[in-house]
Phi, psi and omega in degrees: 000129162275159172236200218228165141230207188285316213298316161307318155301333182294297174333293212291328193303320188252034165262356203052053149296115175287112154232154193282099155241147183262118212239126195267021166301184179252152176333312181281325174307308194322303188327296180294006154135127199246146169294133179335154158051040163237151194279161181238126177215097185316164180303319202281344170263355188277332185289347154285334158252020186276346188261036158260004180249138239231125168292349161293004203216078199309122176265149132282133155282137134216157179215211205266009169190295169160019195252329164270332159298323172308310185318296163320236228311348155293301174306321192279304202290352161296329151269028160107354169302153177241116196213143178256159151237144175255137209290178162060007174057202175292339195271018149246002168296142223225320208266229190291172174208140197242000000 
């Protein structure tokens, strides 16, 4: 699988690159603060939610270190999915948070 890193997303985000990122934490973590525009599809739901996600369409993963997203990004890309993981979560995320 590949991964990202935060200090790359941040870029890409303020080159204004639309990007799909997913971030699986749980709700009350998302709550204390998320990377802009990214959807919260807790770990434990994606396999009940992967079919809001169109396999033609590259994800950024993300959680609170970068270790339940990889398990999501194993689990998608065993199924045909296209996923990024971004290393170090949130706690090496740097840039804004909504």
């Amino acid at each position: 699988m590949k991964t990202i890193t935060p200090k790359e997303v941040e870029e890409r985000l303020r080159a204004g690159e639309s990007l799909r990122i997913i971030d699986v934490r749980e709700p009350d973590e998302v709550a204390a603060g998320k990377i802009p525009g990214a959807v919260n599809i807790p770990l434990g739901l994606i396999e009940f939610r992967m079919h809001e996600l169109d396999k033609k369409k590259e994800y950024i993963l993300v959680c609170r270190s970068g270790g339940r997203s990889g398990r999501a990004g194993e689990f998608l890309d065993s199924r045909g999915y296209r996923v990024v993981n971004m290393t170090g979560g949130m706690l090496a995320w740097e840039g804004p948070v909504e």
